[in-house]
C-alpha positions as CSV (number, residue, x, y, z in Angstrom):
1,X,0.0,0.0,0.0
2,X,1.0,3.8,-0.4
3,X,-0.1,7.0,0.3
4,X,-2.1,7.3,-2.2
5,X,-4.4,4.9,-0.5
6,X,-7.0,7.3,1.8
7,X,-8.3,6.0,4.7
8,X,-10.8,7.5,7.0
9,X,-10.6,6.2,10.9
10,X,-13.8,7.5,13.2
11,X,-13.2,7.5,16.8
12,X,-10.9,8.5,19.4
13,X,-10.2,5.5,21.4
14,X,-8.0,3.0,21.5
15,X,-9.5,1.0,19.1
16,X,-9.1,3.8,16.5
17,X,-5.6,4.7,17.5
18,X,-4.9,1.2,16.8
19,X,-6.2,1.9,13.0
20,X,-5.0,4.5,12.6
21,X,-1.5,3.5,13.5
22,X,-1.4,0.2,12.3
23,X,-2.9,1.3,8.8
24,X,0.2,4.6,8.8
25,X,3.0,1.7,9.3
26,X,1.6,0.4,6.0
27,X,2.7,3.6,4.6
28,X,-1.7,4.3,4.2
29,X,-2.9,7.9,4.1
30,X,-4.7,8.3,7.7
31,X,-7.5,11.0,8.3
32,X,-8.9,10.4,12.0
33,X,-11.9,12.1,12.6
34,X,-13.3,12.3,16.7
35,X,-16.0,13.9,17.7
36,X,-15.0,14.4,21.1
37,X,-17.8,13.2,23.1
38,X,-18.1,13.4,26.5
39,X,-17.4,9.7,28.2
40,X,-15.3,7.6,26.0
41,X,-14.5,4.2,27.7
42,X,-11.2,4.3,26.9
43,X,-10.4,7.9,28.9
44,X,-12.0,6.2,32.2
45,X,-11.1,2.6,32.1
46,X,-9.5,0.9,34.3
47,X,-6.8,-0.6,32.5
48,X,-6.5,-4.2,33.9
49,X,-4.5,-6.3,31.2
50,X,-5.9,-9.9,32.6
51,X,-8.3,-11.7,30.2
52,X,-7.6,-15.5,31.9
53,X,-10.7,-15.7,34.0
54,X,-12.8,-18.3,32.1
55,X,-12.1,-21.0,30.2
56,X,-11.7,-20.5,26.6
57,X,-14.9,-20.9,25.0
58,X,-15.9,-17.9,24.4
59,X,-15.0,-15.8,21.4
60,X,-15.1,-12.9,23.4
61,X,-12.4,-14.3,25.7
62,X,-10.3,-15.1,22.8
63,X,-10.4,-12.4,21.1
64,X,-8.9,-10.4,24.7
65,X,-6.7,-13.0,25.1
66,X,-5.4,-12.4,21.7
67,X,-5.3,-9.1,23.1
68,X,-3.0,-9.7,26.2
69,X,-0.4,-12.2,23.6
70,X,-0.2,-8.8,21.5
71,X,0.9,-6.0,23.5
72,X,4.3,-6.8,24.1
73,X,4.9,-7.0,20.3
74,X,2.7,-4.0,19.8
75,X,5.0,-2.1,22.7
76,X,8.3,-3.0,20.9
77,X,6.7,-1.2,17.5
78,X,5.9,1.4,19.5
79,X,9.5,1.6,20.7
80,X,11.1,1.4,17.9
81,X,9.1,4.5,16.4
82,X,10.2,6.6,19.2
83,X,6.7,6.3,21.5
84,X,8.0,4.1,24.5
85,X,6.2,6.2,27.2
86,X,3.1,3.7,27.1
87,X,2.0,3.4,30.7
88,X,2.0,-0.4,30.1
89,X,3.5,-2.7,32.8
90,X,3.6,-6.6,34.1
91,X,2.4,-5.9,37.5
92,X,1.0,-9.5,38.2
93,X,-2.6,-10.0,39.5
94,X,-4.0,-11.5,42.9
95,X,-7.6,-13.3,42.9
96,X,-8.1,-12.9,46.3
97,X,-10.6,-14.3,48.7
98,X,-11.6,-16.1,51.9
99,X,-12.6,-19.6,50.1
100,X,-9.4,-21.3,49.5
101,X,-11.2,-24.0,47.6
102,X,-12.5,-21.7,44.8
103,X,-9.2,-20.5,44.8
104,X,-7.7,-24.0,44.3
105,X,-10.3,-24.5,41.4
106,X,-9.0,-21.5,39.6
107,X,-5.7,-22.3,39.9
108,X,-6.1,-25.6,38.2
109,X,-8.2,-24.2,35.4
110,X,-5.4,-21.5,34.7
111,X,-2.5,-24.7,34.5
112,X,-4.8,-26.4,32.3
113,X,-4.9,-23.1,30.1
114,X,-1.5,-22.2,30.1
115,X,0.3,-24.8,27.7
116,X,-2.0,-22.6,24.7
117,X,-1.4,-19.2,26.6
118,X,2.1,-19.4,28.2
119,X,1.7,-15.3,28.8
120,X,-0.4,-16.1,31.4
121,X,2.8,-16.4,33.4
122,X,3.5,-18.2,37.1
123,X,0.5,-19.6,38.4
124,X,0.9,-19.7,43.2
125,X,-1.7,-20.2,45.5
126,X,-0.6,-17.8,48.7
127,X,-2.1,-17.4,52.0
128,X,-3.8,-15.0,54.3
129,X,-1.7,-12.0,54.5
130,X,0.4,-12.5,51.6
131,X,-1.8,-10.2,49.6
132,X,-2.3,-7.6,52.1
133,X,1.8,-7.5,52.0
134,X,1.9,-7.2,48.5
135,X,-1.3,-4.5,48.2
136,X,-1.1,-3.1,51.7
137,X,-4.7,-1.8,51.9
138,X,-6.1,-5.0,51.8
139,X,-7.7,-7.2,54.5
140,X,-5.8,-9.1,56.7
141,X,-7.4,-12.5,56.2
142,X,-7.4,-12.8,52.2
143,X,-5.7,-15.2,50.9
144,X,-4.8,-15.3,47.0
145,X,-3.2,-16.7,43.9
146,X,-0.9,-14.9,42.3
147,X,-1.2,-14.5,38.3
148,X,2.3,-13.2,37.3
149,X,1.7,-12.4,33.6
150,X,-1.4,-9.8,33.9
151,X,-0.1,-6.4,33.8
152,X,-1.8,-2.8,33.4
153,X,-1.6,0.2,31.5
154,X,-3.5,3.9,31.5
155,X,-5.8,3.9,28.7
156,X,-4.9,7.4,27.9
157,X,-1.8,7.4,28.0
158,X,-1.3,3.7,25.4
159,X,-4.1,5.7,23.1
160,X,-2.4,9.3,23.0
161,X,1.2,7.1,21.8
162,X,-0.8,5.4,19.2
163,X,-2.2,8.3,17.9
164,X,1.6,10.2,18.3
165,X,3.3,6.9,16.6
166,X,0.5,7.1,13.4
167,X,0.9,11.1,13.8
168,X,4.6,10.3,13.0
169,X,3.8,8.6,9.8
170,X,2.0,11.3,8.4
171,X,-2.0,10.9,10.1
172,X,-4.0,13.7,10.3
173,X,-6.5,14.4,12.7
174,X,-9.6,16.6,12.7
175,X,-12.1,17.4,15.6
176,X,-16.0,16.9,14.6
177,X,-19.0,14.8,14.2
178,X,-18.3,12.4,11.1
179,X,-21.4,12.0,8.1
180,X,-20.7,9.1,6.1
181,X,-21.1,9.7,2.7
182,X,-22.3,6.8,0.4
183,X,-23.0,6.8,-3.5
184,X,-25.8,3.3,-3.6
185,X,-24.4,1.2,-1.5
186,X,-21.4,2.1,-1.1
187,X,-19.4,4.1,1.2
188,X,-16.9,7.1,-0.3
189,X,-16.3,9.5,2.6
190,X,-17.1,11.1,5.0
191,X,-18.0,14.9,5.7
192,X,-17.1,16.9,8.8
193,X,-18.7,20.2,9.0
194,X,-18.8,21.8,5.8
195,X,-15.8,19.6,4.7
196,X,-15.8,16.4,2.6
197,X,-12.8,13.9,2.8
198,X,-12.6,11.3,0.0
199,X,-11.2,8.2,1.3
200,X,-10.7,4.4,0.0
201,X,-12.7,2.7,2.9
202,X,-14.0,4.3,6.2
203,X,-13.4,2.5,9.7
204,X,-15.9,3.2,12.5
205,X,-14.3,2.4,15.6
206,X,-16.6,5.2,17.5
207,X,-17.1,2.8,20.8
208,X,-20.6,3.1,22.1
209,X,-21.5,5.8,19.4
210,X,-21.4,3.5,16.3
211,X,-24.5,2.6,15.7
212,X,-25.0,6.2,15.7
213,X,-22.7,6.8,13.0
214,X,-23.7,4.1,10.8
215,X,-27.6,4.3,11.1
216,X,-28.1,7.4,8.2
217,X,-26.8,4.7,6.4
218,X,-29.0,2.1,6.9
219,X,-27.4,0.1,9.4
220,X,-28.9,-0.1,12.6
221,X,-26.1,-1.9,15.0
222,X,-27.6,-3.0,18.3
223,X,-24.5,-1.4,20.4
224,X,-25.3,0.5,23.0
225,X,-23.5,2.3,26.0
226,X,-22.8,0.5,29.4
227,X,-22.0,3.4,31.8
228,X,-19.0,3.0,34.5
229,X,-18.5,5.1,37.0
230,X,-14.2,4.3,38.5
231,X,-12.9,6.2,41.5
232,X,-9.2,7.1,42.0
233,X,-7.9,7.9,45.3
234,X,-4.3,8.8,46.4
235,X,-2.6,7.4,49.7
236,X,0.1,9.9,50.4
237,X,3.5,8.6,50.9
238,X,2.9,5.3,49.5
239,X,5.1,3.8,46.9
240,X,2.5,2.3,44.4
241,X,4.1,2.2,40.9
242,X,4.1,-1.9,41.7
243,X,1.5,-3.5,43.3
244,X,-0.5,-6.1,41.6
245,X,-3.7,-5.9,40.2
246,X,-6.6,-7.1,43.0
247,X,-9.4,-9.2,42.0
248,X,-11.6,-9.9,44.3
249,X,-14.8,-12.8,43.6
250,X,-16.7,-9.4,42.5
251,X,-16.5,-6.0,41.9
252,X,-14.4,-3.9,43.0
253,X,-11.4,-4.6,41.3
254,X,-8.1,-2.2,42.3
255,X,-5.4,-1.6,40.8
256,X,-2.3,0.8,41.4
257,X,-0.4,3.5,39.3
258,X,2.6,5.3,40.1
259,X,1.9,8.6,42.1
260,X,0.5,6.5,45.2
261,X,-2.6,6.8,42.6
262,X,-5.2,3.7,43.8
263,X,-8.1,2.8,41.2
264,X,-11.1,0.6,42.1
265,X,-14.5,0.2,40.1
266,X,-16.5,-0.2,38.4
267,X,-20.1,0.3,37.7
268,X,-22.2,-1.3,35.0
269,X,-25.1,0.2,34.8
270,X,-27.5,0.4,31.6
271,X,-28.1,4.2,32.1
272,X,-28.0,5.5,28.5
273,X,-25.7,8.3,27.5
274,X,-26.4,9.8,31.0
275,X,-22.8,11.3,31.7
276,X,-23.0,12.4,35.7
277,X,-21.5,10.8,38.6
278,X,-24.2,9.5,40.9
279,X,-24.2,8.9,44.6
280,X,-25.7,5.4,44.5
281,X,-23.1,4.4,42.0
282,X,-19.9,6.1,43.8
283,X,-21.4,4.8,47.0
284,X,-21.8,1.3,46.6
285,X,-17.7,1.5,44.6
286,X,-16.7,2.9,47.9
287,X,-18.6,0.2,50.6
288,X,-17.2,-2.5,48.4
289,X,-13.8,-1.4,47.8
290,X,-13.5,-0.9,52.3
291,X,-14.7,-4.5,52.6
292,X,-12.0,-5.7,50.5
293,X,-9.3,-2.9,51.4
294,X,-10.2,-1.2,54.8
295,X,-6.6,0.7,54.4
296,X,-8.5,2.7,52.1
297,X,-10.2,5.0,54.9
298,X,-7.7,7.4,54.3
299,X,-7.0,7.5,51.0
300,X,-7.1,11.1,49.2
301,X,-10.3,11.3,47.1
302,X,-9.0,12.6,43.6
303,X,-12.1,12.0,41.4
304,X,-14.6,9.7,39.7
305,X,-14.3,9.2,36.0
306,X,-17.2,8.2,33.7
307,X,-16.8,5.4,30.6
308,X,-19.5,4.5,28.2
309,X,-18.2,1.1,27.5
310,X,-19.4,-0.1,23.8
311,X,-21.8,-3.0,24.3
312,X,-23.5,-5.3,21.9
313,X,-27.0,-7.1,22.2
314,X,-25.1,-10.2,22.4
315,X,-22.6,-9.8,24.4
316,X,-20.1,-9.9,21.8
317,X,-17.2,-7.5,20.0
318,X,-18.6,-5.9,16.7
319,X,-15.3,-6.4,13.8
320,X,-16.2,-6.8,9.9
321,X,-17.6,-5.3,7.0
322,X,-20.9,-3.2,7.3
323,X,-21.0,-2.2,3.7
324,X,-18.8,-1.5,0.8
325,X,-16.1,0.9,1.8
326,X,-17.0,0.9,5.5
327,X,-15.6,-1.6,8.2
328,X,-16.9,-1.2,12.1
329,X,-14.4,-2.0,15.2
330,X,-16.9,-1.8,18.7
331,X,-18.0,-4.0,21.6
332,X,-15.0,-4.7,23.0
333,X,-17.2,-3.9,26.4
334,X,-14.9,-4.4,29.6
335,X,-12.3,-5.8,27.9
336,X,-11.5,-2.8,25.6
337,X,-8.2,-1.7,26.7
338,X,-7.0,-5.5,26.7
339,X,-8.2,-6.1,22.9
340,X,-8.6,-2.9,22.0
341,X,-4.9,-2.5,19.6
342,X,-5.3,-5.8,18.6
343,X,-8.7,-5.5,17.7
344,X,-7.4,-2.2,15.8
345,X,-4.9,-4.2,13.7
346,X,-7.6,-6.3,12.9
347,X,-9.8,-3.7,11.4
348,X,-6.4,-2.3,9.4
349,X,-6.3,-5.7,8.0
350,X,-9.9,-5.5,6.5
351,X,-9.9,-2.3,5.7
352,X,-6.9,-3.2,3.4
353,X,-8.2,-6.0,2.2
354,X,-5.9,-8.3,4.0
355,X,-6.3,-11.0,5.9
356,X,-7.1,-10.5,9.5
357,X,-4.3,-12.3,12.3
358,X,-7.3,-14.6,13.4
359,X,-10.9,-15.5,12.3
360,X,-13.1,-13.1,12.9
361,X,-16.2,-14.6,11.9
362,X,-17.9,-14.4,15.6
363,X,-17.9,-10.5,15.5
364,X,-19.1,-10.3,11.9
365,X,-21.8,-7.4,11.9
366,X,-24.0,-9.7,9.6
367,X,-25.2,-11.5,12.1
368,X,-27.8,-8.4,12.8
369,X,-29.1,-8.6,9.9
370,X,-32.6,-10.4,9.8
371,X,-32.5,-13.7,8.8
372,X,-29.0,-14.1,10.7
373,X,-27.9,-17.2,12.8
């Protein structure tokens, strides 16, 4: 490919970072086109790189564990174009818990896993008080098993080198609300204000806002957003940069950034587009995370950050062809910082014509259309 192939990326998340870079390495012409909406997951998420909780059965779970296997090759392209500062790092995770027999159960399943996902690292059972000295905040009496290969990264941060790295190659970027423009069926542009930009193929990778963009088209994609509301508090002093990622049996989750910066969360609530910070949702974050971590009593406040996470009726990530000229990347849901750039590469595959790195026929968008399996 060369420059003389145009292609249009909508969205501002990871997802279309991951486009957009991936497609500019190909030596494509990149134009991506956000509308800076208030609420994109990525900008709130917590940024928990640990997909191995289930057995893989799911396409959804392989997909993110696809997602996991890539970063560190995606990190070393991102190095050697001069965008190391990524935020990413192997912190390990602890399941944590009173029942030692659940524990012992997830253990095994993880073993059994790890001969087709070596990535998922050392696999140790610990016991009460090994976590609490590894996460200090936590209860006493949890005990835990320690996942060494999970690892976490600041959404922003990964997204914002992306978009630099693609930058780098020549991508352009500019700020509005995209109209896709279509001649039949097919999909030629799109227009931004009182601007029209020609382009080869068009990628919608607008997270929960999507469906929006495709509908004047005729496409009406059943992905919606699921809000989450994530609290970060700082405990003063504390040297945070390396404790593991916590996962409790539920929510809360908590993880650690440097800055003695704690993050815990999150809601999943089916609340529309409704971009506030509520007390029942911030208050029931905040009972759960002092059951699990009752050093958190006097952590710093800092703030609450809101994340429409994309959603499909099904459950399932949204990657294929809509129409001619116009691929869709969504519905990564929870797991959209751990798939997110590879579900980006994927997209540049398709969107080039190319093969994608796995089979993507689980996400195809045709299954909404009537008469679907």
């Amino acid at each position: 490919m060369s420059a003389s192939t145009r292609i249009v990326v909508v969205g501002g998340g990871i997802v279309a970072a991951s486009v957009a870079y991936h497609l500019t390495r190909q030596g494509v012409s990149v134009i991506v086109v956000e509308a800076s909406q208030p609420g994109p997951a990525t900008n709130a998420g917590a940024g928990i790189i640990c997909p191995w909780n289930d057995r893989g059965d799911d396409p959804a779970y392989e997909l993110a564990a696809d997602g996991a296997r890539y970063y560190p090759e995606l990190l070393g392209m991102l190095a050697e174009d001069g965008h190391a500062e990524t935020s990413y790092a192997r912190v390990g995770a602890l399941r944590v818990g009173e029942d030692t027999q659940r524990l012992q159960n997830i253990a095994a399943m993880l073993r059994s896993m790890r001969a087709d996902r070596p990535e998922i690292g050392e696999i140790e059972l610990v016991g009460p008080g090994e976590p609490k000295r590894q996460f200090p905040p936590l209860a006493a009496s949890l005990s835990g098993l320690w996942i060494g290969g999970a690892g976490r990264v600041d959404g922003r941060q990964i997204r914002d080198s992306l978009l630099a790295a693609a930058a780098s190659y020549g991508a352009t970027q500019i700020i509005g609300a995209a109209l896709l423009d279509h001649a039949g069926s097919k999909v030629t542009g799109v227009t931004v204000g009182s601007e029209s930009v020609a382009a080869d193929a068009v990628v919608v990778a607008a997270g929960a806002w999507t469906g929006q963009v495709c509908a004047p088209v005729g496409w009406q994609l059943p992905v919606g957003p699921q809000r989450g509301q994530i609290i970060h508090v700082e405990i003063p002093g504390a040297q945070t940069e390396s404790w593991p990622v916590i996962l409790p049996p539920a929510d809360p989750y908590l993880l650690a950034f440097p800055g003695s910066r704690v993050v815990f969360g999150a809601t999943r609530e089916l609340a529309g587009f409704d971009y506030r910070t509520t007390v029942g949702g911030v208050g029931a974050m905040l009972a759960k995370a002092m059951d699990v971590a009752p050093g958190l009593a006097e952590a710093t406040l800092l703030e609450t950050r809101i994340g429409f996470r994309p959603v499909a009726s099904d459950g399932r990530p949204v990657i294929g062809k809509l129409a001619d000229g116009l691929i869709v990347a969504t519905g990564n849901g929870p797991e959209g910082l751990t798939a997110g750039p590879w579900t980006g590469l994927a997209a540049a595959a398709l969107a080039l014509g190319q093969d994608p790195p796995a089979d993507l026929a689980p996400f195809d968008p045709a299954r909404f259309q009537p008469g679907s399996p």
